[in-house]
C-alpha positions in Angstrom: 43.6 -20.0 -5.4 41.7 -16.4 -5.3 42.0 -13.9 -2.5 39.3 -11.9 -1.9 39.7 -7.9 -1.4 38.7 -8.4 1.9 41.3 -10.7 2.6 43.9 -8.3 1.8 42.5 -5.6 3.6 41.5 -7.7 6.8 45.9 -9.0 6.8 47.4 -6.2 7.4 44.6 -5.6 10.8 45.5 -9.2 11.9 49.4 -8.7 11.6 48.4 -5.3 13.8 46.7 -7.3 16.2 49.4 -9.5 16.8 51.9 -6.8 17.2 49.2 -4.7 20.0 49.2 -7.7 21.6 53.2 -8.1 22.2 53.0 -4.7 24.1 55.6 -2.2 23.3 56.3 1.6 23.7 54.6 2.5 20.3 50.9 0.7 21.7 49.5 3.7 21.5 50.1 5.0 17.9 49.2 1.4 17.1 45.9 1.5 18.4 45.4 5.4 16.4 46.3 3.6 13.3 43.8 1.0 13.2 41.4 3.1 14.5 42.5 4.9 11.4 42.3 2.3 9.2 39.0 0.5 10.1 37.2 4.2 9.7 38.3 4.7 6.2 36.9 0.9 5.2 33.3 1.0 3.7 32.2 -2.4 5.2 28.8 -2.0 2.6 31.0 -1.7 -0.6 32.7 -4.7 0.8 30.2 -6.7 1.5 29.0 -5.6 -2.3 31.7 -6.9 -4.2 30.2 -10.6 -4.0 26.9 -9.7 -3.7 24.8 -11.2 -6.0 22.8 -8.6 -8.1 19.1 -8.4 -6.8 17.4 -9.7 -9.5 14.2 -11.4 -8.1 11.5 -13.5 -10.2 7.8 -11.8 -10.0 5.4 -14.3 -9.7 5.4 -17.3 -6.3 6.1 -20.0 -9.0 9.1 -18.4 -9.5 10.4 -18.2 -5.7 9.1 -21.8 -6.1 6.4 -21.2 -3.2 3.1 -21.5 -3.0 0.2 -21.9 -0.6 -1.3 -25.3 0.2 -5.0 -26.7 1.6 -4.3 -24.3 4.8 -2.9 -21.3 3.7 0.9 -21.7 4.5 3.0 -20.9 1.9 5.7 -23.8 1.3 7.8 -24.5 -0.8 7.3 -26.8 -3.9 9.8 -29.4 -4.0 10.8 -29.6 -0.1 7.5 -28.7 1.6 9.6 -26.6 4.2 8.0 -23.2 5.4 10.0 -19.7 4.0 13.8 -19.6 4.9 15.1 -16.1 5.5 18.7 -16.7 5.1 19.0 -18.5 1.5 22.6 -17.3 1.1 24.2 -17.5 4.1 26.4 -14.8 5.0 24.2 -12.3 2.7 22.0 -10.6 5.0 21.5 -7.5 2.6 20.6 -10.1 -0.2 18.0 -12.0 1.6 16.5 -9.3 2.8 15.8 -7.7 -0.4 14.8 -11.4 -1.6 12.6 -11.5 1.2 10.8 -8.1 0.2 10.4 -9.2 -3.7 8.5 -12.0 -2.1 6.5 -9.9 -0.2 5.3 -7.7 -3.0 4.0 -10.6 -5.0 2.4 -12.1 -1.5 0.8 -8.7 -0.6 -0.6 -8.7 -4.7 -1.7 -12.4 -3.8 -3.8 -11.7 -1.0 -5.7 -8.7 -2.7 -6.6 -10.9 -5.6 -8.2 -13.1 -2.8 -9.9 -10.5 -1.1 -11.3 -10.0 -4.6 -12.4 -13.1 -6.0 -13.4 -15.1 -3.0 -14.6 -12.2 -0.5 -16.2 -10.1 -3.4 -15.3 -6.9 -2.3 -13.9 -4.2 -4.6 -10.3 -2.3 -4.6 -10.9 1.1 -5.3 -7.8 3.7 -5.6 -8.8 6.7 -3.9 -8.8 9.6 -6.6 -6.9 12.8 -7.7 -4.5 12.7 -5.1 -6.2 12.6 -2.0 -4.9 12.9 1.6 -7.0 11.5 4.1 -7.5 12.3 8.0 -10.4 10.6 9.9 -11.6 11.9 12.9 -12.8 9.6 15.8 -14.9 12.6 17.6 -17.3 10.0 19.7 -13.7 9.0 21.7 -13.7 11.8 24.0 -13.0 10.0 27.2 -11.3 6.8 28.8 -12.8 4.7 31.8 -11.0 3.5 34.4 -11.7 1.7 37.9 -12.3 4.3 40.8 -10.4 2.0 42.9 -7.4 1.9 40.6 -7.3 5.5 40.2 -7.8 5.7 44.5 -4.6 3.5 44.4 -2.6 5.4 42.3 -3.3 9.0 43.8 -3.0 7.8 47.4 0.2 6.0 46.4 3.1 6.6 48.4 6.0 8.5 46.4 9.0 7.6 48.3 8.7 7.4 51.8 11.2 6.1 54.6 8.9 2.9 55.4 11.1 0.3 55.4 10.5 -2.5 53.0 9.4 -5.3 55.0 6.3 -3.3 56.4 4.9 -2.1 53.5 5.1 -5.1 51.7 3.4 -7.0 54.9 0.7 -3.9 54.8 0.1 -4.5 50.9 -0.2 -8.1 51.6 -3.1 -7.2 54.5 -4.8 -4.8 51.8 -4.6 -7.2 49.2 -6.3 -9.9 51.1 -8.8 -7.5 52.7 -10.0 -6.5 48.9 -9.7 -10.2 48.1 -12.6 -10.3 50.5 -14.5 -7.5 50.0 -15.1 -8.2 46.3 -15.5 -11.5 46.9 -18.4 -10.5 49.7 -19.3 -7.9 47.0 -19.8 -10.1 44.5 -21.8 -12.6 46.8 -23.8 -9.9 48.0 -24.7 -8.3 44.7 -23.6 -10.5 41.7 -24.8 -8.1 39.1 -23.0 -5.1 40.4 -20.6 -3.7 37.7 -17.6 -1.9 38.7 -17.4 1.5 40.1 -15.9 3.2 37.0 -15.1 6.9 36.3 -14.6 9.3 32.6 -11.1 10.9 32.3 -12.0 13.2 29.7 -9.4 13.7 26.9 -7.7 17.2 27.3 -9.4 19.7 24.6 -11.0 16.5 23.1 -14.0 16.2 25.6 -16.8 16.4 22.7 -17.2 16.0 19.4 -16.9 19.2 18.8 -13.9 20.1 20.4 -12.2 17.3 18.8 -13.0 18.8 15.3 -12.0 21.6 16.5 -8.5 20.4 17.9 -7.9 18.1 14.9 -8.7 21.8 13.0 -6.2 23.7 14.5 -3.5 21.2 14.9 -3.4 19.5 11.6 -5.6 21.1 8.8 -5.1 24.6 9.1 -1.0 23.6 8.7 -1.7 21.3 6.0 -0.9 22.6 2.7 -3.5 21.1 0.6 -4.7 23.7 -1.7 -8.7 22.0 -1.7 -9.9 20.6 1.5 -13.1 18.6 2.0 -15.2 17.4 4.5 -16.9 13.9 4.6 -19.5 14.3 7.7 -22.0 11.9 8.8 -24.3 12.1 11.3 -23.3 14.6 14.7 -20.2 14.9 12.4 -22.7 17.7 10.7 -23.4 19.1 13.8 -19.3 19.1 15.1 -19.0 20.9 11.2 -21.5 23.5 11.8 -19.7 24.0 15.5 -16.5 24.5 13.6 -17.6 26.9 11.1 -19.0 29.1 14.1 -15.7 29.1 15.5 -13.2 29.1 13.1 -15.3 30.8 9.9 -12.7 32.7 8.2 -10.4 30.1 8.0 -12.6 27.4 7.1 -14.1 29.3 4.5 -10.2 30.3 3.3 -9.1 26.4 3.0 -12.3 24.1 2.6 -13.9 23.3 -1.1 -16.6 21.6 -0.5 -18.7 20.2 2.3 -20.9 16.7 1.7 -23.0 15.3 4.5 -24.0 12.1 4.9 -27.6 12.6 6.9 -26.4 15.0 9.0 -28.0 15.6 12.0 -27.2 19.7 12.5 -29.2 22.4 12.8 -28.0 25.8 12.1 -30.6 28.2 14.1 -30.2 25.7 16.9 -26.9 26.4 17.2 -26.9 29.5 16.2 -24.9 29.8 12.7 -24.5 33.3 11.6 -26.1 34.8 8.2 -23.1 34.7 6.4 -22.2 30.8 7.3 -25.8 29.8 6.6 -25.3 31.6 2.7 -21.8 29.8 2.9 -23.4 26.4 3.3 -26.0 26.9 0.8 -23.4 27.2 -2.0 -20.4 24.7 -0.4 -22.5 21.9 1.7 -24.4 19.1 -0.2 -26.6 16.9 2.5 -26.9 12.9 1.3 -30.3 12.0 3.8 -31.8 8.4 4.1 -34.5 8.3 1.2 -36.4 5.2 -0.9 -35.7 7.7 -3.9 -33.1 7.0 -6.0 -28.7 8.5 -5.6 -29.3 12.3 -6.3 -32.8 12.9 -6.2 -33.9 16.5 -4.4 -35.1 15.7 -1.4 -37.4 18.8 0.2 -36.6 20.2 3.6 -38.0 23.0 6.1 -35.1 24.3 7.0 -33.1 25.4 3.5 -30.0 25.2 5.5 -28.0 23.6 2.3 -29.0 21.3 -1.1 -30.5 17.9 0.4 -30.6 14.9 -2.0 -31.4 11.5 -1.7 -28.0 9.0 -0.6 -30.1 5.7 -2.5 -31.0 4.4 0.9 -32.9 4.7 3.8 -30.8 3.4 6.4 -28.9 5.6 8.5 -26.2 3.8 8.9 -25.0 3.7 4.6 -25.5 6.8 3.5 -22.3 7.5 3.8 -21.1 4.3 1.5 -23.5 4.6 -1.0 -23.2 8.1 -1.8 -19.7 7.6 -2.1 -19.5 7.3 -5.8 -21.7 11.0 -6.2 -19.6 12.5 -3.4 -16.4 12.1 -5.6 -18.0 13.7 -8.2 -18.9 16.1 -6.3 -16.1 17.4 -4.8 -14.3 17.4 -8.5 -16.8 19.8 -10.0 -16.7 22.0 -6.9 -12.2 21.8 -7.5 -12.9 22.6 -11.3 -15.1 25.5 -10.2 -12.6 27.0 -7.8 -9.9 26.6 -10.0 -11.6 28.4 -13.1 -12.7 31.1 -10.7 -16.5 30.5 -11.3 -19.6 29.2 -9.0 -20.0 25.6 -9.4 -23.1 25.2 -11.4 -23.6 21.3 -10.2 -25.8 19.6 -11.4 -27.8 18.5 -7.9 -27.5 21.8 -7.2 -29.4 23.5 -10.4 -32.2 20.8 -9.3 -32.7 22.3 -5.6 -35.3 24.4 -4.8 -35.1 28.2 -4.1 -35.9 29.1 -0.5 -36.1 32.9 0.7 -34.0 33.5 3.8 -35.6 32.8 7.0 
């Protein structure tokens, strides 16, 4: 017969049970010793020393699971669904079982998304960090009535209980009504709603700036670049007028996607319009093919064609010139030179307006 290490150790806290138990003057020194003793056990090298090494097979067919007709994984031989505690008694073990088998699932389904919904993984390169903006979420509706409720609410009052709950059962039954005459009255009525604005997020533009100032300027990214479709142009432009120095200090490289800005309209400086003109690339809808110059009125910055005319992917399928893009622009800053890009060198000169 074998006695386990904890068996030893757990005897001696039994027998000290059993002696707590039978009272005695020396109780208290009792309890200070076991107190003692359970603090110096390491209860996760015990439960180590039968602990089976985590040594996991890499592929379903060797967890002996696999998916059927309906997408449930089960098991070969018993059918049964995925049983979390193999090894009874060895939560730490089936838990790192349980993650092996998650690797080799997540690997699973992104071969799936592959070959039967055609798309495409694509690592995002040199290191990239990524923040995306939502500046069009500058406000949240909610029901006037709700909001009446809850700013005419009583905060603690010396009503007793029984009345106000009789007078919120009268003013529940009186709206029942209303909205039901409402609704009778005028079926196509919407609710009565009202814009809570977001606190320094109330635009697009001061959301680019708040993201700006609260996350961006304190990252430590050495090359910063800008992805901006659309009014994201326009929020950009906004942003350099506010913050020029400091964008100019941290950014790389600027692409728009059929950007909608216009720097005289909003009144963008000499100096940022220069800045642009050698940092800002603008993808617009176009029949022409990726990368063709594209002329424009206003020589604000280089504008090329994104391979498509719709509005809405410009932004997807310039993607693949963007990248490129922004590495030649990181090349050229790190070698202390202009960026002589190849889009670029195929713009055409405009004198300063």
């Amino acid at each position: 017969m074998s006695i386990s290490l904890s068996s030893l150790i757990f005897l001696p806290i039994w027998i000290n049970m059993a002696q707590m138990q039978q009272g005695g003057s020396n109780e208290t020194e009792q309890t200070a010793a076991l107190k003692d003793l359970l603090s110096r056990i390491d209860l996760d090298e015990l439960m180590k020393k039968d602990e089976p090494p985590f040594d996991f097979p890499d592929t379903l067919e060797g967890f002996e699971y696999a998916f059927n007709e309906k997408g449930q994984l089960r098991h070969i031989k018993t059918g049964e669904p995925f049983v979390f505690n193999y090894r009874e008694d060895l939560h730490r073990w089936n838990q790192k079982r349980y993650e092996a088998l998650g690797e080799i699932i997540t690997r699973y389904v992104y071969e799936l998304l592959e070959s039967d919904c055609n798309l495409k993984k694509i690592s995002i390169p040199e290191g990239y960090g990524v923040i995306v903006l939502n500046p069009n979420e500058n406000y949240i509706e909610v029901e006037k009535q709700k909001m009446h409720k809850q700013s005419s609410s009583s905060d603690g009052t010396d009503e007793p209980a029984g009345k106000r709950e009789r007078r919120d059962k009268v003013s529940k039954e009186t709206k029942k009504r209303r909205d039901f005459y409402e609704k009778y009255r005028n079926p196509q009525k919407e609710k009565e709603m009202m814009q809570l604005f977001i606190r320094e997020n109330g635009s697009p533009e001061e959301h680019a700036v708040y993201v700006w100032d609260h996350f961006i300027a304190q990252a430590s990214a050495e090359n910063v670049f800008f992805v901006a479709h659309s009014y994201g142009g326009l929020a950009f432009v906004e942003l350099m007028i506010q913050r020029e120095a400091d964008v100019k200090s941290k950014v790389t490289a600027v692409a728009l996607t059929d950007s909608v800005h216009n720097v005289w309209h909003q009144e963008a400086g000499k100096t940022i319009r220069e800045w642009m003109r050698e940092n800002c690339c603008n993808w617009v809808s176009s029949s022409e093919p990726l990368d063709t110059s594209v002329e424009s009125m206003l020589p604000d910055c280089p504008r090329v064609s994104a391979g498509t005319d719709r509005h809405e992917l410009t932004s997807w399928k310039s993607f693949p010139s963007i990248f490129k893009f922004f590495a030649e622009a990181s090349e050229a800053k790190s070698s202390s030179q202009k960026p002589a890009l190849t889009r670029r060198s195929h713009r055409i000169k405009h004198e300063e307006l």
